[in-house]
N, C-alpha and C positions, 0 to 999 in steps of 0.2 A: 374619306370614309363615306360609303354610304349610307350606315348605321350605326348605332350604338345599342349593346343589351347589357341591360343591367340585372343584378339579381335581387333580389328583394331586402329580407335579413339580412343582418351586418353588413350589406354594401352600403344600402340609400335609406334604412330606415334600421332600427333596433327598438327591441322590446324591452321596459321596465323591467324595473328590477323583480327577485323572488318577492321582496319583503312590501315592494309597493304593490307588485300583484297580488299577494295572499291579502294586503291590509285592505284594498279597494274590493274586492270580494269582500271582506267581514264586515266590511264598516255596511255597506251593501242591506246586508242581508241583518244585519242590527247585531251582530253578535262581538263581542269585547274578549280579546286576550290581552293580557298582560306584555309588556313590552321583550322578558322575555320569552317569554310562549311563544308570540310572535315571530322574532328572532330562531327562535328554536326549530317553529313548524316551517318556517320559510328556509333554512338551510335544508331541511330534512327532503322539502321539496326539492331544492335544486339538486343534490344528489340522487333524488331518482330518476329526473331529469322530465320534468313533469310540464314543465314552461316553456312550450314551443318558440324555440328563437333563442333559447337561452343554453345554458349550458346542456351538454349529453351527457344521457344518464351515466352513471360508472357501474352499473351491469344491467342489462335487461335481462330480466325472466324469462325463465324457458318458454314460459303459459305465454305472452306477448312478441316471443323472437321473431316470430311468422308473419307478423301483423306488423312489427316495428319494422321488416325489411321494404316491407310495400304499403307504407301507411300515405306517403305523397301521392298516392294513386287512385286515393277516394276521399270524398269527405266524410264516409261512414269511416273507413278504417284511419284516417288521423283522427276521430275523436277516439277512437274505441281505443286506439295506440294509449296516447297521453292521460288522457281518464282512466285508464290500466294503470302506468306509472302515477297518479295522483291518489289511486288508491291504497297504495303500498304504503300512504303515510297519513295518520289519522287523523282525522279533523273534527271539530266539537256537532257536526252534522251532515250526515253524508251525503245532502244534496251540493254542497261545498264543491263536491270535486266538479259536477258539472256546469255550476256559477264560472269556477279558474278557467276552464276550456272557454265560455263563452264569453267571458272577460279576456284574454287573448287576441280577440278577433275585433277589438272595439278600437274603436282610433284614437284614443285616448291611451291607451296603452303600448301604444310608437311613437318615437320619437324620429325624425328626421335627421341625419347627420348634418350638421351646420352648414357644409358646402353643397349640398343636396340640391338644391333650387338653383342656386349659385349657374351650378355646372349644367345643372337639365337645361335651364335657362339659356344657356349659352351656345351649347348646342342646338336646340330650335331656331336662334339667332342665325346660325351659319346655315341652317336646312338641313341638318343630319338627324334625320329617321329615330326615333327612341325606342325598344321594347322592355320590356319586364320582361324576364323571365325564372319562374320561382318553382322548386317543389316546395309543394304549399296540397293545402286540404279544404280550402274554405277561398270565399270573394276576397282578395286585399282593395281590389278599385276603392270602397268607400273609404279605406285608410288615406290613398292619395286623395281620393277630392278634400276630406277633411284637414289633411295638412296642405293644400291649394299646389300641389307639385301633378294632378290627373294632366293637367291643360298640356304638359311638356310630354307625354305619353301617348306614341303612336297606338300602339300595341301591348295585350298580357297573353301571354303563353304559359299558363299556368297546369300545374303537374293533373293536379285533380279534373281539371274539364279537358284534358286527353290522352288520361290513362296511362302518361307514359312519363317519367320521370328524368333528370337529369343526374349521369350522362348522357341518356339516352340521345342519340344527335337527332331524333325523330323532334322534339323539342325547342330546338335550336332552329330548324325548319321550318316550323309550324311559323316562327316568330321574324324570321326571314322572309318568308312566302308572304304571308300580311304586309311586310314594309317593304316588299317588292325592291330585297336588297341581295345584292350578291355578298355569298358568306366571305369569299376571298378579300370584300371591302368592310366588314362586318366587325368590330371588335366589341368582344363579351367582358364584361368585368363584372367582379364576382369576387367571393370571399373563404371559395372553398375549391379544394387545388382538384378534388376526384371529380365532383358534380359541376362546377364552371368550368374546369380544362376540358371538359368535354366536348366542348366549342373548337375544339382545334382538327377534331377530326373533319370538319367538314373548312377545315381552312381556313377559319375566324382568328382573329389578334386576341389574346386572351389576354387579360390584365388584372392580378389579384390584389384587394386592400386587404387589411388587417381587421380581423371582426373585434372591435374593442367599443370600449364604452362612448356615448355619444361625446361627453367631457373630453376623453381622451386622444381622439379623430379629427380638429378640423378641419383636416383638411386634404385629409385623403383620400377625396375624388379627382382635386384639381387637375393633377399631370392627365385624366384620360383628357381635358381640353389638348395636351400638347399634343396626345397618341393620334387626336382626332383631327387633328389639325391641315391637312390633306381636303381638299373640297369634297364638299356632301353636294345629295343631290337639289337638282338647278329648282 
């Protein structure tokens, strides 16, 4: 191989929970709900699907449909996306909803899947090429420097700073061209079968994990060592 792309969410890194995002906003900002208020406004969030990385909403709004389709394509329109869904459910101050959006973006609020360094690591070792590639609204780099996984990362090819989203194979490109890798040696893994398969149109090895909780995963990057296993570049 003479790359590997990864995607961001559920592959190499996941977001806290609804209930630890809503409480690190409140505690934040000094405001106290009871444990179940807490509980309560944090389920209520996750059903609207308010917590980028986290569950999808179970209906978007008509008023939002438009902006939910192309929200990875700016970082105006994924706040205005998410902050729309976070207002659907009430909070004891309405500046709340834009603290959750920017508590999202903090590196403290990912977690790393356990075999995450592990495997980056490894591959650097053999000389194969890394990229990120995420629809995404906003910078994740200071996510990776903060969990010390930046150093194993050639490349971000991220949705927001080029307009164009995954499937789109424009994406996959962009992320290609940088690692100066041919797509036919290229294998993408990723955690979502419509937006990473889309690496296969341009003839990339596509490899899907399971987006589950960091506890529950450790180890479900390892086999892409075996996929990759094929000499990287000299």
């Amino acid at each position: 191989m003479d790359a590997v792309l990864f995607d961001f969410s559920g592959t190499l890194f996941r977001i806290e929970s609804s209930e630890a995002w809503l409480g690190a906003v409140l505690e934040g900002a000094g405001v106290t709900l009871s444990g179940a208020e807490l509980a309560e406004t944090a389920r209520a969030l996750e059903a609207a699907g308010a917590l980028p990385g986290g569950a999808p909403p179970l209906r978007v709004p008509a008023e939002l449909a438009g902006v939910w389709e192309i929200r990875d394509e700016s970082s105006e329109l994924h706040r205005t996306a998410y902050t729309g869904l976070s207002r659907r459910v009430r909070l004891p101050d309405p500046r709340l909803h834009d603290a959750l959006y920017d508590r999202h973006m903090t590196p403290g609020a990912w977690r790393p899947y356990p075999d995450a360094a592990e495997v980056l690591a490894a591959l650097r070792g053999r000389g194969v090429a890394v990229g990120v590639v995420s629809n995404i609204g906003w910078d994740l780099r200071p996510v990776f420097r903060a969990h010390g996984l930046d150093r194993y990362v050639d490349t971000y090819a991220l949705s927001y700073e080029h307009g164009v989203r995954k499937p789109d194979p424009r994406l996959f490109v962009a992320a290609c061209t940088d690692l100066g890798a041919d797509p036919t040696r290229t294998l993408m893994v990723g955690d979502d079968l419509r937006a990473d398969g889309g690496a296969a149109a341009l003839g990339c090895g596509v490899h899907f994990v399971d987006h589950l909780p960091v506890a529950e995963r450790p180890a479900g990057l390892r086999p892409v060592l075996d996929l990759a296993r094929t000499t990287g570049r000299p």
